[in-house]
Structures are given as structure tokens and as C-alpha cells.
KOLDREN-581016 format. One record per residue (C-alpha): x, z, y; residue in one letter. Coordinates in steps of 0.02 Angstrom, whole numbers, padded with zeros to 5 digits, always signed. Each point is the difference from the previous one (the first is absolute). Layout:
REM residues N
XZYA/...
***
This chain:
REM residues 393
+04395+00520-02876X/-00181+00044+00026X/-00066+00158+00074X/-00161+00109-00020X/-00101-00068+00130X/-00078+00195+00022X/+00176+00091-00015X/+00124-00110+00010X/+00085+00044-00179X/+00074-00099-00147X/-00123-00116-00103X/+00018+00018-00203X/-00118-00158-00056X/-00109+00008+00156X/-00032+00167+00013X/+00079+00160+00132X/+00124+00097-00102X/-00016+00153+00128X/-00173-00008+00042X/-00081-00114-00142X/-00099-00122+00094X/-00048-00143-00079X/+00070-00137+00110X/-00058-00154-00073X/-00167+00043+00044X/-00050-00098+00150X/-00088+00035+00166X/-00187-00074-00045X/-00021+00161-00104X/+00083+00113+00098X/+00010-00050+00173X/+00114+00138+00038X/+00005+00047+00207X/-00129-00176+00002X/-00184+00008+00087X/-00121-00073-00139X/-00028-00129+00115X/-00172-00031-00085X/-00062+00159+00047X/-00120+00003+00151X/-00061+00157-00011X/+00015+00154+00116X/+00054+00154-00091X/+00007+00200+00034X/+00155+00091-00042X/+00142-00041-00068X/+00075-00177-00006X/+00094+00064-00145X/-00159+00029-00101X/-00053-00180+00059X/+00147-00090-00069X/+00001-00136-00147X/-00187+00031-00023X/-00113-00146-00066X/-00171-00002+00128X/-00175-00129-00058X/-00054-00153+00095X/-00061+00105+00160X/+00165+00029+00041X/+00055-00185+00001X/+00009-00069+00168X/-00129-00113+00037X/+00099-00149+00064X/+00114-00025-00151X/-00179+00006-00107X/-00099-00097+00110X/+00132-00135-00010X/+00004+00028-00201X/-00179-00042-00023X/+00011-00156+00130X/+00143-00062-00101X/-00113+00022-00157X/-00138-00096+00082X/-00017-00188-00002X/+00040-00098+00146X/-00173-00062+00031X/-00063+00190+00001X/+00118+00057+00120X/-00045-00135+00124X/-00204+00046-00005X/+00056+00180+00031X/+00092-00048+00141X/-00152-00061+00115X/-00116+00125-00066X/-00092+00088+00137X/+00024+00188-00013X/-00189+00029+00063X/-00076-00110-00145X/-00063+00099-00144X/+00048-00095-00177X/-00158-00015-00138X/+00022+00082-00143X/+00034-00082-00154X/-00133-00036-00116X/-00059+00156-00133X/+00114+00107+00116X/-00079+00142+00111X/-00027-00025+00179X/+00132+00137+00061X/+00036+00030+00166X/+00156-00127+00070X/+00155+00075+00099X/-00081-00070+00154X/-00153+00086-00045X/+00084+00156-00013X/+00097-00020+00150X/-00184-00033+00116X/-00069+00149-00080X/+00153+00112+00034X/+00021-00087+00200X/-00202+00054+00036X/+00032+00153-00056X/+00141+00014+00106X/-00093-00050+00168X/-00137+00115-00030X/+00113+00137-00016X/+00089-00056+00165X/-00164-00037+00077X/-00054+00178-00047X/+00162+00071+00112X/-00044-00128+00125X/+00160-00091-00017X/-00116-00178-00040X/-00138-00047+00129X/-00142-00055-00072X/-00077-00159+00063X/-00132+00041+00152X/-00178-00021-00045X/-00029-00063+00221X/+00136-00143-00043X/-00096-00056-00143X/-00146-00001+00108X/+00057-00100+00124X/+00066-00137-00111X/-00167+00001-00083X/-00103-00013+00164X/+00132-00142+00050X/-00022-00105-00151X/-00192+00025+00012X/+00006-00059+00187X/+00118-00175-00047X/-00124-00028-00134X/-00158+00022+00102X/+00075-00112+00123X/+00043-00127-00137X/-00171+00029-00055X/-00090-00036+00163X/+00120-00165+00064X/-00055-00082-00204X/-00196+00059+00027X/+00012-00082+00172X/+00102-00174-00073X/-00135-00017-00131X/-00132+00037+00131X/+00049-00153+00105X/+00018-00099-00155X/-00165+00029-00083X/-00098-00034+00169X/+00101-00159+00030X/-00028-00038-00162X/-00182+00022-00026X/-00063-00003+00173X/-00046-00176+00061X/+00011-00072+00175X/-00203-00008-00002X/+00017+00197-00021X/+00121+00010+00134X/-00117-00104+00113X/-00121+00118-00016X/+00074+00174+00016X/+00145-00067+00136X/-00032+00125+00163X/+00039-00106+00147X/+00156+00066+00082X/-00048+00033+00192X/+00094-00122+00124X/+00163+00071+00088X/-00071+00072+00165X/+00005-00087+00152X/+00089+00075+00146X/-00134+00051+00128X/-00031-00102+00143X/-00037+00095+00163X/-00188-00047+00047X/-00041-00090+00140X/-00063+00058+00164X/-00178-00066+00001X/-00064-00047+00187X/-00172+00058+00008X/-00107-00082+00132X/-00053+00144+00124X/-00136-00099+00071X/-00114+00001-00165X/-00149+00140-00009X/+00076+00080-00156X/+00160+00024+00060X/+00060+00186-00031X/+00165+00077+00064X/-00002+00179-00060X/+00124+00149-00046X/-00012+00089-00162X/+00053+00196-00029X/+00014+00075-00183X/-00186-00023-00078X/-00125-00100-00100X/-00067-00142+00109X/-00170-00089-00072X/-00022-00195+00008X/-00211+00014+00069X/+00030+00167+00104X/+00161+00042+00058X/+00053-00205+00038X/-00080-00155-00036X/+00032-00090-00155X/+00114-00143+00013X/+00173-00065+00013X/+00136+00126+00053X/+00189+00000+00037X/+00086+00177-00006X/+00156+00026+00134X/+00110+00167-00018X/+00106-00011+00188X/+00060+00176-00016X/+00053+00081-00166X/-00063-00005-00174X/-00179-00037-00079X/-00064+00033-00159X/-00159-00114-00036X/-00112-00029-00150X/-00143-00116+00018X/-00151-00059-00115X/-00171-00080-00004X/-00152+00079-00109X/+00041-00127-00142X/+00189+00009-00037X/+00051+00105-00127X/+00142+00055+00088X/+00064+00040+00158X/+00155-00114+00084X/+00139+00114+00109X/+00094-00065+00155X/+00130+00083+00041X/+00058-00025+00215X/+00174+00034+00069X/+00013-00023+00180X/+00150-00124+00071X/+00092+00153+00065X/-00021+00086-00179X/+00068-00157-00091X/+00148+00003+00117X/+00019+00158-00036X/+00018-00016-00184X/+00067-00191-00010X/+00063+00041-00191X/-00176+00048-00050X/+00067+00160-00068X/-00152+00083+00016X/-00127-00136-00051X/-00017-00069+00156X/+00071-00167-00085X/-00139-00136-00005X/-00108+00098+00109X/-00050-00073+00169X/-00095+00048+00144X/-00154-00075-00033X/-00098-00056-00122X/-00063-00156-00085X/-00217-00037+00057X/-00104+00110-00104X/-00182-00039-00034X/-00123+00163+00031X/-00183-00038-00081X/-00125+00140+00028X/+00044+00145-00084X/+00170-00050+00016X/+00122+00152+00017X/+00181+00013+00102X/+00058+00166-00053X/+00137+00061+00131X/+00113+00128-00096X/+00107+00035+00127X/+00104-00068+00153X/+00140+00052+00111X/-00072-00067+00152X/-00157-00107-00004X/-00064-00141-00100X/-00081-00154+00110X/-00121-00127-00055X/-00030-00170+00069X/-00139-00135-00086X/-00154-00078+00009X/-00164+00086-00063X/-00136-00079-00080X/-00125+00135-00023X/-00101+00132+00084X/+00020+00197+00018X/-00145+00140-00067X/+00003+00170+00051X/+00044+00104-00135X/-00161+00148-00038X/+00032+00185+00050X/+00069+00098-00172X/-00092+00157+00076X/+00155+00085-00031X/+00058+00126+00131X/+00118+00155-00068X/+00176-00056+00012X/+00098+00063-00163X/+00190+00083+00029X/+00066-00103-00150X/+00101+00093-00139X/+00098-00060-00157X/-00095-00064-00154X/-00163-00016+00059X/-00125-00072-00067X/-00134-00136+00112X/-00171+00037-00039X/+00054+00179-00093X/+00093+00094+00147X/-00047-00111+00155X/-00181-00109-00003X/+00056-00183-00058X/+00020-00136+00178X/+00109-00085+00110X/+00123+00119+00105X/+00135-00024+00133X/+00136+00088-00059X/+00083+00119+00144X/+00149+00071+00026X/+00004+00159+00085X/+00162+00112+00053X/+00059+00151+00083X/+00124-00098+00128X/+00015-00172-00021X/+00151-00008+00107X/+00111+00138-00060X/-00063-00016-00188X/-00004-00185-00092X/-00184+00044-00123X/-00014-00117-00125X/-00128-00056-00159X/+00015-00108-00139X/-00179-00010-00107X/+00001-00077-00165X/-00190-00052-00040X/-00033-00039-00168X/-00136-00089-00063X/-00002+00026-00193X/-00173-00083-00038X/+00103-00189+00035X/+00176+00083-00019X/+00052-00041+00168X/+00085+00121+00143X/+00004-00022+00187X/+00114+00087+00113X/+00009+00069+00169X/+00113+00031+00112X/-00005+00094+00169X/+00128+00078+00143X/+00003+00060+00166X/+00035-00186+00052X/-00187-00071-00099X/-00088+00173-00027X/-00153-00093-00027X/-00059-00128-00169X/-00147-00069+00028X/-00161-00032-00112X/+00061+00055-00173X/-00142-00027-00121X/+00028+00179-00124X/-00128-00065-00152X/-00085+00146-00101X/+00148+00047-00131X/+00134-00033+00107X/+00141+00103-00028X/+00119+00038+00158X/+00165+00075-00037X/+00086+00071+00187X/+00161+00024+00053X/+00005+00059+00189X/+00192+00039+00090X/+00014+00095+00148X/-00014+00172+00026X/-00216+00039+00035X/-00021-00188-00049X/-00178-00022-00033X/-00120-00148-00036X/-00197-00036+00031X/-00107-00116-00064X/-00102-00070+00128X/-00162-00094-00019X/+00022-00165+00057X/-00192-00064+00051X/
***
């Protein structure tokens, strides 16, 4: 015999006798000690007040409908919507409004969102040096870029539209490989003709018509170092020699200090009158050996007498009367003190300069011609160092 399913009493034509429930009711409208197991929603209170009420579509969870409408949708529908990118926006349909998509929505809402975490500092914004730097990359690849095409077309264009004839014409002749030097030989001079000269040379200006005879000369450095330039009236410029003695190229056999290719003498030079052998300087002594094939004049007096106790940037023919000086080195004690000068003559008018050098070993350069506007810039070492100019005829 069937119970009440509430009280457990007898059953007159379905319903309680004792408590009058009406038992043929059954449990979709009453759900008696049942969840609704459609409901979703969080409540407040109660669960008693909660129980057997109907809720709308909100509270339906979204998996059971989301499978509803998919179910309702045609197969061909539910395959597009399966590879549709969830950053595309969709077009409207036509004589719809443009609204605002989900996605749109959703970009609005995430901006809003970083600016308010960028505002507490919790987002870094990007840095405005980084940008630079990429920029000023990029512009340096494409400059480069830029400059290896400019340079390809170049070469193309001027093979293209120069001709050979062109070429001919505008071709610089590339300067043979240079030869290695060839010591000079030693000339024999025969000591039995009239012009025969054998002389030594200190620091100075020697004269082809005064100081020696023109002719042919052969320069010989035995002890030391020489530094020689040498010209006739006509050549428009000078030629140097530069002597090492045998014991000096021994000395520096790797040519380490540009004694390579140097020897210690010279090849035959060829003095006219008013040829010049300008001696800048020497360790030792510089000797000459050749023939000569001119004569010798006495040189007329200057009329110059005052010596003048040389200081820096002067000025020939301003500070000092314009003529040919000795230049003399004068010290307090040559022998416990080393004086020194170096004198850098400058001659502006044909842009050439001249220098002189004197020590306690050659305190003496003789004959140096100081032009009107020649400008003399001194440095003296040595402690009361001093330096005269000294008339020289």
C-alpha cells in the first residue's frame, strides 16, 4: 500500500488522509528537498524563500543555451563560426546601424583598463629613447642602402656612356713601382787636374762663383749624418741628400730611423754659377771632392758692422737691417751646460722656410742670406743661451 511521500500516512485516491497532500502530483512542480537545477543565480537569505521559483533567460546557464542555439543553427553556419577570428570585426548588414561589435567593446573597455593601470604605474609605457634608437638604426641601414645603389648606378652610367676615347684622355698615368736605391758610386777624381777641389763643409750656404767653383761635385759624409739640399738659379726646386756615415748604417742596419736607402755619399751633382749647397746641419763634417770648372769673385763689403743678439719673431729688414749673417752661438759654459738653437726662417713672399740648427759641437752657420721680410721664429735651450747675428763680409 502506498504512503504519503511527506508523512508517511494512508492514501484515499492519491491523496494523505492525515496530512492531505496531494500525492499524485509529481516532482517537476514541486521539486520538494530538489535544487532547481536551472537556477544559476546567487541569492541572499533564505534558501527557503528561493525554492520552486521560476527565474528569465539570465539565469540560464550559458552552456546548455549556447549549445541550444548551435543545435538550431545549420551545419554550414556552425562550421564558418568555427574559424572565425575573434579580432575581426563583422560588417553590418545592409539598412542596419553601424553599432559597436563585442570585440569593439571589448578594445574600448581593455584601453581603458591600461590607462588606468598605467596611471598607478602598474603598465610601462613604451620609452620614447628606444623608439629613437630604432629610428636612427633604420635611417642608418637605409642610408647605407642608399649610398652602395648611388655608387652601382655610378659605375654603370660612366661605363655606359663614357667611351674608351674619353678614358684616353682623362687616364692619369699611374707612377712606376719605385726602384730600390742603388748606393752611388765612388767617383775617382783625378788630383792632378787644375780644378780639382778637396774641401770640408760646416752647416752654411756655400755659393757656386764665390764660395767654390762651379762644376762637378761628389759629397762624402765619413763621420755621422748630413743633411744637404742643393740647386742651380734655374730649377724650380731644390733636390735633398740625405748622408749616413758606414758606422751610422751599422748602427741602424734595420733602417729604423730612416737611415734605410741612405748612403755615405752622394751621387755627382752639377753646381752652375749661382748654384747653392745649403748645409742644414751635420754631426761631424761634410767633405767634398770634384772637379771645378769655373772661377771665384770676391764677394763686396755689406758695410754692415753691429752684430744683432737675435730674439724670437723677428723680423729682417724691420728689427735687424736686411744681409747675410753668420749665425753664432754663444753660452755661459760650454762644458758644464749643452746651449742649443733651432731657427725656423720663413720666407712668406715664395712660401718657403729654412731652418737652422746650432750646438756647442757647430756653434757657428755660416752666410745665411736674411731677405727684407724675413720672418725668424727662435727657440734657444740652455740656461743664458744666447745668439748673434754676425755680418758675414
Amino acid at each position: 500500500m502506498e504512503r504519503c511521500v511527506l508523512c508517511g500516512g494512508k492514501l484515499a485516491n492519491g491523496r494523505c488522509t492525515e496530512c492531505g497532500l496531494d500525492n499524485r502530483k509529481n516532482d517537476k512542480k514541486y521539486r520538494l528537498n530538489i535544487h532547481n537545477e536551472k537556477v544559476a543565480v546567487f541569492h541572499r537569505g533564505d534558501c527557503e524563500d528561493h525554492v520552486n521559483k521560476e527565474y528569465g533567460k539570465r539565469a540560464v546557464r550559458p552552456n546548455q543555451e549556447n549549445r541550444r542555439k548551435a543545435a538550431a543553427q545549420p551545419q554550414d553556419q556552425n562550421k564558418a563560426a568555427a574559424g572565425v577570428n575573434m579580432n575581426t570585426r563583422t560588417q553590418p548588414a545592409a539598412g542596419t546601424k553601424n553599432k559597436p561589435q563585442k570585440n569593439e567593446k571589448m578594445t574600448a573597455q581593455r584601453k581603458k583598463q591600461l590607462k588606468e593601470r598605467r596611471q598607478t604605474g602598474t603598465v610601462k609605457k613604451k620609452s620614447t629613447l628606444l623608439r629613437l634608437v630604432k629610428i636612427l638604426v633604420i635611417l642608418t641601414v637605409f642610408i647605407w642602402i642608399l649610398g652602395a645603389v648611388a655608387s652601382f648606378v655610378q659605375d654603370e652610367l660612366l661605363d655606359y656612356f663614357v667611351t674608351d676615347d674619353w678614358n684616353d684622355a682623362v687616364r692619369v698615368e699611374e707612377p712606376e713601382e719605385s726602384q730600390e736605391k742603388t748606393k752611388p758610386a765612388l767617383v775617382t777624381w783625378d788630383e792632378s787636374d787644375d780644378g780639382y777641389l778637396d774641401m770640408d763643409l760646416m752647416p752654411g750656404v756655400y755659393s757656386a762663383g764665390y764660395d767654390l767653383p762651379a762644376g762637378d761635385y761628389q759629397l762624402y759624409c765619413e763621420d755621422g749624418a748630413a743633411w744637404i739640399y742643393w740647386w742651380n738659379e734655374e730649377d724650380e726646386y731644390s733636390t735633398r741628400v740625405t748622408l749616413f756615415s758606414l758606422e751610422q748604417q751599422a748602427l741602424y742596419a734595420e733602417g729604423d730611423d730612416g737611415t734605410d736607402g741612405c748612403y755615405e755619399l752622394s751621387e755627382v751633382i752639377s753646381l752652375q754659377d749661382g748654384g747653392v749647397i745649403y748645409l742644414e746641419d751635420c754631426t761631424s763634417s761634410l767633405h767634398l771632392k770634384g772637379i771645378g770648372i769655373g772661377e771665384t769673385s770676391q764677394r763686396e763689403p755689406q758695410g754692415l758692422t753691429e752684430e744683432i743678439i737675435l730674439q724670437d719673431q723677428m723680423t729682417a729688414g724691420e728689427d735687424f737691417p736686411a744681409g747675410v749673417y753668420d749665425i753664432v752661438l754663444e753660452g755661459n759654459d760650454f762644458w758644464t751646460d749643452y746651449p742649443s738653437a733651432f731657427l725656423d726662417v720663413e720666407d712668406k713672399e715664395n712660401d718657403v722656410s729654412y731652418y737652422v740648427s746650432i750646438d756647442r759641437d757647430k756653434p757657428r752657420f755660416y752666410r745665411f742670406p736674411f731677405t727684407e721680410g724675413y720672418e725668424i721664429e727662435a727657440s734657444l735651450y740652455g740656461d743664458k743661451t744666447k745668439v748673434k747675428l754676425v755680418p758675414s763680409y
